[in-house]
N, CA and C of each residue as an Amber inpcrd file, in Angstrom:
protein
   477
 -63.6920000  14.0120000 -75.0160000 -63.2230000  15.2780000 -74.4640000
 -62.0090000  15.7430000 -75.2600000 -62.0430000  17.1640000 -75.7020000
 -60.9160000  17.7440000 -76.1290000 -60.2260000  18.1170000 -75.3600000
 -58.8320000  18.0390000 -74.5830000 -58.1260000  19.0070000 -73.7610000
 -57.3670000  19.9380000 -73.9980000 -57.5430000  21.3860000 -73.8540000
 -56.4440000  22.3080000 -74.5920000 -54.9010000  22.2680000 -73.9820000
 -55.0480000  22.2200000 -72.5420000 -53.7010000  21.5860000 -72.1580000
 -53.9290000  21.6490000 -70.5110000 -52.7650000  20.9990000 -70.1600000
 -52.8920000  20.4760000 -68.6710000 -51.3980000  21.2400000 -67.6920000
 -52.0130000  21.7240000 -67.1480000 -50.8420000  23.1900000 -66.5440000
 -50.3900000  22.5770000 -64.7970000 -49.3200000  22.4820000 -64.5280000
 -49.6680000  22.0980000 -63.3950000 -49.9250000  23.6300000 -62.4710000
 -50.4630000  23.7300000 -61.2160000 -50.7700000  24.9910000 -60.5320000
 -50.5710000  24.6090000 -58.8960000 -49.4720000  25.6550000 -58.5730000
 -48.6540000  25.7240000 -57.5390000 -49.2130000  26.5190000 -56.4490000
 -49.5480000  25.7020000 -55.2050000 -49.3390000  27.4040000 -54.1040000
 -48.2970000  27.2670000 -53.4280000 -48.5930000  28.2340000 -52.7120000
 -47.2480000  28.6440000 -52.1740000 -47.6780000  29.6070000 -50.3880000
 -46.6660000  29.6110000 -49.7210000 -47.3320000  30.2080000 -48.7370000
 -46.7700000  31.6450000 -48.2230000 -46.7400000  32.2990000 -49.3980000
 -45.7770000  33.6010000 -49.0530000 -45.2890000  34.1040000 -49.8130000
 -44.8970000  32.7070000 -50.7270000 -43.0350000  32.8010000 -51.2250000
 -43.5770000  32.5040000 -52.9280000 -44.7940000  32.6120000 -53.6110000
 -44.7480000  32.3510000 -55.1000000 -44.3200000  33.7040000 -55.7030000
 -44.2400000  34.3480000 -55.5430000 -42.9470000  35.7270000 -56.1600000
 -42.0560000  35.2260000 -56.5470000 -41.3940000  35.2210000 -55.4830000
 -39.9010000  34.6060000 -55.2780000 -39.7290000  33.4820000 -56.0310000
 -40.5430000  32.7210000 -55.7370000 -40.8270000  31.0590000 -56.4210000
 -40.7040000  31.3030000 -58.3200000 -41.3380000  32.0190000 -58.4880000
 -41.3340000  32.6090000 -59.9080000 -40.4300000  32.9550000 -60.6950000
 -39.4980000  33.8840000 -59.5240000 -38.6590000  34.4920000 -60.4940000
 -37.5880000  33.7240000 -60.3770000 -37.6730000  32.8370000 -59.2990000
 -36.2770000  31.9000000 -59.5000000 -36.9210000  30.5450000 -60.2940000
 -37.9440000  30.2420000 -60.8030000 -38.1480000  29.6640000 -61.7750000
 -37.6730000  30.1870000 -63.2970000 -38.3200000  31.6170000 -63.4280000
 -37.6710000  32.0450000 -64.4820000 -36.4270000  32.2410000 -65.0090000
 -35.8140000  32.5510000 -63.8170000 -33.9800000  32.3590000 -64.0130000
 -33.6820000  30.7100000 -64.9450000 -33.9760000  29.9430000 -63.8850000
 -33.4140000  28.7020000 -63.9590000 -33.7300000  28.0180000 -65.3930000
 -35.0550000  28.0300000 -65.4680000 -35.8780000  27.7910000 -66.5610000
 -35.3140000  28.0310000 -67.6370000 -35.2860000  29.5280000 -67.9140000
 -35.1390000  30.4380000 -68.9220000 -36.6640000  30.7640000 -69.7130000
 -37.3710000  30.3760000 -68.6310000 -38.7870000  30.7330000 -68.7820000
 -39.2720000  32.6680000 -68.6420000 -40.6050000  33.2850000 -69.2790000
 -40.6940000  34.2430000 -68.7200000 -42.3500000  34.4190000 -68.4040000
 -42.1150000  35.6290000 -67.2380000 -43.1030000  35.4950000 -66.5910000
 -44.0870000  36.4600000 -67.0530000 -45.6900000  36.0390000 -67.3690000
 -46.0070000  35.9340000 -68.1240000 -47.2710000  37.4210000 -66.7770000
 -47.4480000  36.7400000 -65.8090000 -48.6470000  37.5630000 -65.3270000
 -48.1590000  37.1790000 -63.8720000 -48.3830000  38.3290000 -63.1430000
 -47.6060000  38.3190000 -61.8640000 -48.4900000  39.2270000 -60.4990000
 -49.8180000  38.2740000 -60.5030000 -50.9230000  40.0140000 -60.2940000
 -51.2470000  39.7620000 -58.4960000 -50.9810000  40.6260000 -58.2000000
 -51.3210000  40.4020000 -56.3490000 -52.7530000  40.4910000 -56.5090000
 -53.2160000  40.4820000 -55.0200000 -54.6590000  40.3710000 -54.2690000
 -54.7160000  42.0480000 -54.8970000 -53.6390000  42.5320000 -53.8950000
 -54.1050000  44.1370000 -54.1400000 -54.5210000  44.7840000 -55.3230000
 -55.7840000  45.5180000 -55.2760000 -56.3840000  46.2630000 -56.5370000
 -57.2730000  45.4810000 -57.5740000 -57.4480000  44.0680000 -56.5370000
 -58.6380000  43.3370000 -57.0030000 -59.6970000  42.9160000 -56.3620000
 -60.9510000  42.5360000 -56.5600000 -62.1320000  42.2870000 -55.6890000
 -61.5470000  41.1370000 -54.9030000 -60.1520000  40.3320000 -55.1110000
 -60.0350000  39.0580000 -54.1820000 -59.4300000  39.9000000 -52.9060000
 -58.5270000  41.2040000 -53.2720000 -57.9810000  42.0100000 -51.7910000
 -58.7360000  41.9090000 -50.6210000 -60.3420000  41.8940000 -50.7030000
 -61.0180000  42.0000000 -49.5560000 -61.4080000  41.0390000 -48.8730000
 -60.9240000  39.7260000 -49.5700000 -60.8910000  38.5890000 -48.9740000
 -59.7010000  37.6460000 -48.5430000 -58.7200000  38.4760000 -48.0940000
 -57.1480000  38.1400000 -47.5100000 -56.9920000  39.1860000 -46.4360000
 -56.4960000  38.3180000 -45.4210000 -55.8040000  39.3180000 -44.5500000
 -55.0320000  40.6610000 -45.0960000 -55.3080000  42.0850000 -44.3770000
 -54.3600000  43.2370000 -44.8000000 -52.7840000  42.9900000 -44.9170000
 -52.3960000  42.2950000 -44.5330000 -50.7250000  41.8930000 -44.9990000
 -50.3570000  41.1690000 -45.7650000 -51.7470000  40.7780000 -46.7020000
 -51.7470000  39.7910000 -47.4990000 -51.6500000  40.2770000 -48.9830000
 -52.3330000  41.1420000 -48.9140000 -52.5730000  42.0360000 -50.2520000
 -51.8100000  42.0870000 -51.2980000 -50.0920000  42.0570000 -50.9640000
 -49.1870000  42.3850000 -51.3640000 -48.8730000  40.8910000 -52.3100000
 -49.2980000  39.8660000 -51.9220000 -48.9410000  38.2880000 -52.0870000
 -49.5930000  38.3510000 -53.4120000 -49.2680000  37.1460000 -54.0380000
 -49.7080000  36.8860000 -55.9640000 -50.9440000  35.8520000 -55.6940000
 -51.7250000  36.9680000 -56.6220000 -53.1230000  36.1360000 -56.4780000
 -53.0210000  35.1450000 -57.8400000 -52.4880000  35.4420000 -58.3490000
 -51.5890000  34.4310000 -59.7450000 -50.7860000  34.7120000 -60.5860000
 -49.7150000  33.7070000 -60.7020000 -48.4750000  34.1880000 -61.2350000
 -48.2240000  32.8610000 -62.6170000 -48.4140000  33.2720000 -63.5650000
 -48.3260000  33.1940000 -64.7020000 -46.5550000  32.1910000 -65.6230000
 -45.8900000  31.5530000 -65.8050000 -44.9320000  31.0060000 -66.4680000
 -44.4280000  30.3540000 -67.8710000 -44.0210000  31.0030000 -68.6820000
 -43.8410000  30.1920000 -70.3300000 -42.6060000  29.9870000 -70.4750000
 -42.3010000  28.3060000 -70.5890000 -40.9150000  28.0520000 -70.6190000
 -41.2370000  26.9520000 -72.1980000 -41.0800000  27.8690000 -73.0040000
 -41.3470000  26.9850000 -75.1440000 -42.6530000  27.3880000 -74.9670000
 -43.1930000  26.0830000 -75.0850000 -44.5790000  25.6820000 -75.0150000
 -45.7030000  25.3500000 -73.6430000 -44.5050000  25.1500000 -72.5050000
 -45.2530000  24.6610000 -71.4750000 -45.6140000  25.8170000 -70.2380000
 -46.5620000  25.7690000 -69.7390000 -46.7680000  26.5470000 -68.6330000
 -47.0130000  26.0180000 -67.3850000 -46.2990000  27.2900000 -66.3800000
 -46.5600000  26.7810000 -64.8900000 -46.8680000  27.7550000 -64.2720000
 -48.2420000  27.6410000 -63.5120000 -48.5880000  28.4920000 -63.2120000
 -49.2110000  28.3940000 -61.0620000 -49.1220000  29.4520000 -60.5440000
 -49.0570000  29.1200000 -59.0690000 -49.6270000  31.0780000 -58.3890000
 -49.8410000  30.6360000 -57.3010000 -50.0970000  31.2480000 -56.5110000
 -50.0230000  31.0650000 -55.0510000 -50.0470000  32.3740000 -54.1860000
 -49.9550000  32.3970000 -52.6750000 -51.3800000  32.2470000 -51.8990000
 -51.5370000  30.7390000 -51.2050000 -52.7270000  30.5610000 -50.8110000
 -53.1890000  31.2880000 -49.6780000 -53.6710000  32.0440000 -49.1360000
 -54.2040000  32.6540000 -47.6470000 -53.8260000  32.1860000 -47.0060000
 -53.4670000  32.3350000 -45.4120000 -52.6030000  31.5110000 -44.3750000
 -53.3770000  30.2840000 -43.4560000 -55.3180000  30.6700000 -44.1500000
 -56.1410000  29.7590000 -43.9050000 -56.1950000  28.3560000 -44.7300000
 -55.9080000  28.6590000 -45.5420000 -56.1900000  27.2360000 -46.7140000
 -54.9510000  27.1420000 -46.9500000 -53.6820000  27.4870000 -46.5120000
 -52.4740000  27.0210000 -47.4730000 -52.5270000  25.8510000 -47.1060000
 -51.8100000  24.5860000 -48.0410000 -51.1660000  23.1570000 -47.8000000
 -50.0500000  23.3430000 -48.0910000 -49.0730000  22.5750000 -47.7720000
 -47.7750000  21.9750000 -48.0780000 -48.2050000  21.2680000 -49.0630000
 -46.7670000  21.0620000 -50.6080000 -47.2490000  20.3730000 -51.4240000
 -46.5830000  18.9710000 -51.4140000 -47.3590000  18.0370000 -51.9770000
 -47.1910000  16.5990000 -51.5660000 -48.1690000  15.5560000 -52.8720000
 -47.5120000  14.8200000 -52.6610000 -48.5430000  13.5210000 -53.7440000
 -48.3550000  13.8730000 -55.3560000 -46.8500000  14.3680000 -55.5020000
 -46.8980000  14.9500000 -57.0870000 -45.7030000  15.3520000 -57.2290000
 -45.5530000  15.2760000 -58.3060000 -43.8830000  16.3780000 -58.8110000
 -43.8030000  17.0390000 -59.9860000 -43.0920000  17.9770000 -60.2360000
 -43.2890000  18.4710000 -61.2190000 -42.5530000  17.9250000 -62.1190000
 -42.2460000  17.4330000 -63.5950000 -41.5370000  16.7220000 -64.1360000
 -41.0630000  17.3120000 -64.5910000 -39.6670000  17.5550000 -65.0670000
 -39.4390000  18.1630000 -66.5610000 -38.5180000  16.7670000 -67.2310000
 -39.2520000  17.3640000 -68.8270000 -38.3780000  16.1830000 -69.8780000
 -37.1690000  17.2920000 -70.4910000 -35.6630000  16.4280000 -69.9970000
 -34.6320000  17.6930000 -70.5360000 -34.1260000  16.9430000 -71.8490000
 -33.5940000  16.9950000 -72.7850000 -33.2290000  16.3120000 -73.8190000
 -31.8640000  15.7720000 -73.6550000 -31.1360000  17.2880000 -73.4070000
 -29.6750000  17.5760000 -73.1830000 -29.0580000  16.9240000 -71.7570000
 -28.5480000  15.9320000 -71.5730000 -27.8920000  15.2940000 -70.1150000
 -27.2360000  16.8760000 -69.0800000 -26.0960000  17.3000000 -69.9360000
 -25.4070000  18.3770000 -69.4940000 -26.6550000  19.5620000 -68.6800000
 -27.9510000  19.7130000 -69.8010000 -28.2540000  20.7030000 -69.0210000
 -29.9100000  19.9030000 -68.1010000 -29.8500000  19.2160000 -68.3820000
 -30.6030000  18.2210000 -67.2150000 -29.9360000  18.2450000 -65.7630000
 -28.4640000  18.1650000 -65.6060000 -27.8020000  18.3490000 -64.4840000
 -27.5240000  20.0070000 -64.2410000 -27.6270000  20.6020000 -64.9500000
 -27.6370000  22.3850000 -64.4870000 -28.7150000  22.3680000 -63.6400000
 -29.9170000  22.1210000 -65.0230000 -31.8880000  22.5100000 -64.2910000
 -31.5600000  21.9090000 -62.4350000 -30.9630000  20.4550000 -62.3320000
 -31.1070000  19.6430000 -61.1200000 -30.2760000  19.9630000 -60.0530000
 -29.4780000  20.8080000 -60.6140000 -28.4050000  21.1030000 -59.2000000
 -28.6000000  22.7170000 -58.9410000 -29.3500000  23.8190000 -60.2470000
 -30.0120000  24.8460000 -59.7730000 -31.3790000  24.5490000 -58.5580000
 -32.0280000  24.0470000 -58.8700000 -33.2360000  24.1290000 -58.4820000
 -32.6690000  22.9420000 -56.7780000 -31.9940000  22.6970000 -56.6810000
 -31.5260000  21.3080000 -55.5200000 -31.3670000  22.5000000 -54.8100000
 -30.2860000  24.0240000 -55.1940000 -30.2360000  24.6410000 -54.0470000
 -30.7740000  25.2740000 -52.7320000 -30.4000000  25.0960000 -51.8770000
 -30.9890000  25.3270000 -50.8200000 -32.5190000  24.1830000 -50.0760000
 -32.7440000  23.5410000 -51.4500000 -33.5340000  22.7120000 -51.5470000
 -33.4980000  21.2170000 -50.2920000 -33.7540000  20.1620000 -50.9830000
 -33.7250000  19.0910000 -50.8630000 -33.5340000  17.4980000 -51.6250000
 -32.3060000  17.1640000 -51.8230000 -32.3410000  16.1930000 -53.2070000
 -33.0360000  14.7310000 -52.5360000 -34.0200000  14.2730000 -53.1970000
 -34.4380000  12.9040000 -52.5240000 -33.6360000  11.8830000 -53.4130000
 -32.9410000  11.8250000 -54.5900000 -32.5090000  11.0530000 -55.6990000
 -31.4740000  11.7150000 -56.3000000 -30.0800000  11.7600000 -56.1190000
 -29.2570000  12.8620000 -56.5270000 -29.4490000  12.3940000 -58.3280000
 -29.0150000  12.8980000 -58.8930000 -29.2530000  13.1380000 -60.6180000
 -28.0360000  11.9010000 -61.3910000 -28.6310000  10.9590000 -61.4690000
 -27.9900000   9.5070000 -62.2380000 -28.3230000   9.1620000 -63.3360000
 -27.4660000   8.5900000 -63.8750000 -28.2060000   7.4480000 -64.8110000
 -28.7070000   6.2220000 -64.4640000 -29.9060000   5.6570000 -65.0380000
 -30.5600000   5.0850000 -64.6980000 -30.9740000   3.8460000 -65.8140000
 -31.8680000   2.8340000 -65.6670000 -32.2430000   1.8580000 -66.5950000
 -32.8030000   2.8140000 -68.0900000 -33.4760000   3.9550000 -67.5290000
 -34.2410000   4.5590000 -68.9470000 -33.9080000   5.7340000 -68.9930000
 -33.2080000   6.5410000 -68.0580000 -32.7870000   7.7530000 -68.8640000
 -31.0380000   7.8420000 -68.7630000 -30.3360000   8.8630000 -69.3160000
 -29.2730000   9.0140000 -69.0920000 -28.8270000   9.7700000 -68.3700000
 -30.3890000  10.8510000 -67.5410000 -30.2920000  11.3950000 -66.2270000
 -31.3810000  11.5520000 -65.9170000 -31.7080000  11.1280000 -64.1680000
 -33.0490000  11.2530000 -63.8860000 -32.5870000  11.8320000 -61.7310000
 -33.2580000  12.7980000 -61.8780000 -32.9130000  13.2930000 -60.1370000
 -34.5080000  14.1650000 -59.6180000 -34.9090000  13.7840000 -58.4270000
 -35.7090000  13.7070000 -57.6650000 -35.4980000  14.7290000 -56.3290000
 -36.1450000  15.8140000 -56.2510000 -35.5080000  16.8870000 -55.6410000
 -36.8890000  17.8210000 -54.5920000 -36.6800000  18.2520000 -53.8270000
 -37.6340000  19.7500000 -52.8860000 -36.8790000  20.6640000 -53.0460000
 -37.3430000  22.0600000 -53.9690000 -36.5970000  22.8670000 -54.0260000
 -36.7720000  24.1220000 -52.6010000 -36.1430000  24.7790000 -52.2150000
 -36.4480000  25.7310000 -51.6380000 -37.7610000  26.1020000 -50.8890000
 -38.7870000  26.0640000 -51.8670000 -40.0270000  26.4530000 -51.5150000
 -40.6840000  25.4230000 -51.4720000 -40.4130000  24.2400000 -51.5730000
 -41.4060000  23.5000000 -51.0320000 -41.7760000  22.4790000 -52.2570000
 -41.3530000  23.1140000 -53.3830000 -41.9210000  22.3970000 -55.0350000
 -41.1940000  20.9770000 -55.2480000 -41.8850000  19.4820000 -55.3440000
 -41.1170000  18.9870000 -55.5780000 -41.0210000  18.3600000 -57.2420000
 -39.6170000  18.3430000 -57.8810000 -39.4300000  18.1190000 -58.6590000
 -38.6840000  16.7000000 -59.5230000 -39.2670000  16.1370000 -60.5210000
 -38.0030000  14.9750000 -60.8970000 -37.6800000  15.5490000 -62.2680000
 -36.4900000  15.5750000 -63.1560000 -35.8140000  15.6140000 -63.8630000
 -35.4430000  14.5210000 -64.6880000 -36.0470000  14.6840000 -66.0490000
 -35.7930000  13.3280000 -66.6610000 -35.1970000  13.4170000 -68.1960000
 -34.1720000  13.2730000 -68.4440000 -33.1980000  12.9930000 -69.6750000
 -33.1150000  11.4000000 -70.0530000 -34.1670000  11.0050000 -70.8890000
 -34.4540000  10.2530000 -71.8820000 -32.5860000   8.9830000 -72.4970000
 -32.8190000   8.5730000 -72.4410000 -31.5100000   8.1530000 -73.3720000
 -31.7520000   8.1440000 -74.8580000 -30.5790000   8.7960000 -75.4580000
 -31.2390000   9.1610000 -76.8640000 -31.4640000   8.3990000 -77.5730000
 -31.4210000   6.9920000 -77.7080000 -32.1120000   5.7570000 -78.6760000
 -33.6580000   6.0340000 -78.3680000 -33.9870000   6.1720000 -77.3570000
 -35.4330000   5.6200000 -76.5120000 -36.1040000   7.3520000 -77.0330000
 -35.3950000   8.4800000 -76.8520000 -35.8660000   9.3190000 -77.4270000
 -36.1860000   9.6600000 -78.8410000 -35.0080000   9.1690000 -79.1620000
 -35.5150000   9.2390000 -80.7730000 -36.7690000   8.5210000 -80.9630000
 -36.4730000   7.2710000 -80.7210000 -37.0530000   6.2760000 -81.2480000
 -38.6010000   5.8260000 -80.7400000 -38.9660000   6.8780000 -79.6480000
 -39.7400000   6.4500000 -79.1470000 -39.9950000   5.3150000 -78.0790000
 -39.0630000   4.6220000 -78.2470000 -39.1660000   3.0560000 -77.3240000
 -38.8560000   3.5460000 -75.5440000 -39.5730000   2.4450000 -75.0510000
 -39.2280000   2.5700000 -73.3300000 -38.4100000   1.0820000 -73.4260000
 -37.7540000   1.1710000 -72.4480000 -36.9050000   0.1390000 -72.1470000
 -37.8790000  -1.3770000 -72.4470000 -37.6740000  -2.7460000 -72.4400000
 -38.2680000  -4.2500000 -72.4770000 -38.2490000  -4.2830000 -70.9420000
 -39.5740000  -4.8890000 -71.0780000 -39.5590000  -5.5460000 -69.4810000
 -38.8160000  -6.4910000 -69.2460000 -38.4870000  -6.9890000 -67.9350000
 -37.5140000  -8.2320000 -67.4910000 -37.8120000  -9.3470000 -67.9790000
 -36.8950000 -10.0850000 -68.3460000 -37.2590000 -11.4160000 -68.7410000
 -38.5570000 -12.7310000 -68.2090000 -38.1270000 -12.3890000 -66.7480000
 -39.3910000 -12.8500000 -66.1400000 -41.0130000 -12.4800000 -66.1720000
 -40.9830000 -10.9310000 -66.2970000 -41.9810000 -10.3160000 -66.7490000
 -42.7560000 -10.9090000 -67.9020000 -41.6340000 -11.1570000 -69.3890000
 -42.0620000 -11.5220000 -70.6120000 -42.6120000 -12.9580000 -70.5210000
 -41.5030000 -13.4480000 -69.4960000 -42.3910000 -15.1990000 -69.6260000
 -43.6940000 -15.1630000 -68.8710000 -43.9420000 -14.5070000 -67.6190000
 -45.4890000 -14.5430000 -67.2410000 -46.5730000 -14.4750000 -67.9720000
 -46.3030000 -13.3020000 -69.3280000 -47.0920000 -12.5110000 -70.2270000
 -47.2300000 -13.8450000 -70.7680000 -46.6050000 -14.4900000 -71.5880000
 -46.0000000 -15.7220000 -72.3940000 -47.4190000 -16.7590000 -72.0440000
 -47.1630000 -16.6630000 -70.5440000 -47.4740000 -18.3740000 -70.1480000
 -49.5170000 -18.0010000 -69.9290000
């Protein structure tokens, strides 16, 4: 299998507008396609107060995209079993991205250093999105390497 790329895709229950453009702020991402129900064949299949809601909303932050929409008030879920990752390079602005997006939010992991990065924070933003934040330590980035397993680890392998 070839894959052209792997996007993650968001709903939302109301609020992916909003969700968007305060992605794009934060990000410094821009938004790419922003198209409601209304004035499409999906309008007639949403409630009339619905119309107005993003039948998909579009995101380019470099190379990567995120893309989401407002599910009907029949099928929405809460989101769960996932996070969105971002890899930040920069520590300094690894803790901007983590304490923008924390607002109003929910931090499950406030933003530390850790065994493998030199910042890593675990967060529910606002709407519901949950996110981890991960700044690499720059040997392991450069270099490619992940941390050695524990010593005990190596002797099991060993024996």
């Amino acid at each position: 299998m070839r894959l052209k790329n792997l996007n993650p895709y968001l709903t939302f229950n109301g609020q992916c507008k909003a969700a968007f453009k305060f992605y794009e702020k934060v990000l410094g991402g821009k938004i790419d396609a922003m198209l409601p129900h209304e004035g499409t064949p999906a309008a007639e299949h949403v409630p009339p107060d619905w119309r107005k809601k993003i039948m998909h909303a579009h995101l380019t932050v470099g190379d990567v995209v995120l893309m989401g929409s407002d599910a009907p008030p029949a099928f929405y879920e809460p989101m769960k079993g996932f996070s969105v990752t971002l890899g930040i390079a920069d520590p300094a602005e690894a803790e901007r991205v983590f304490h923008a997006l924390a607002k109003k939010g929910t931090v499950r992991m406030p933003i530390q250093q850790t065994f493998w990065a030199a910042r890593f924070g675990m967060l529910v933003d606002q709407f519901g999105t949950p996110w981890m934040i991960n700044c690499e330590q720059p040997a392991q980035a450069a270099q490619g390497k992940r941390p050695k397993a524990s010593s005990r680890g190596a002797k099991a392998k060993a024996a």
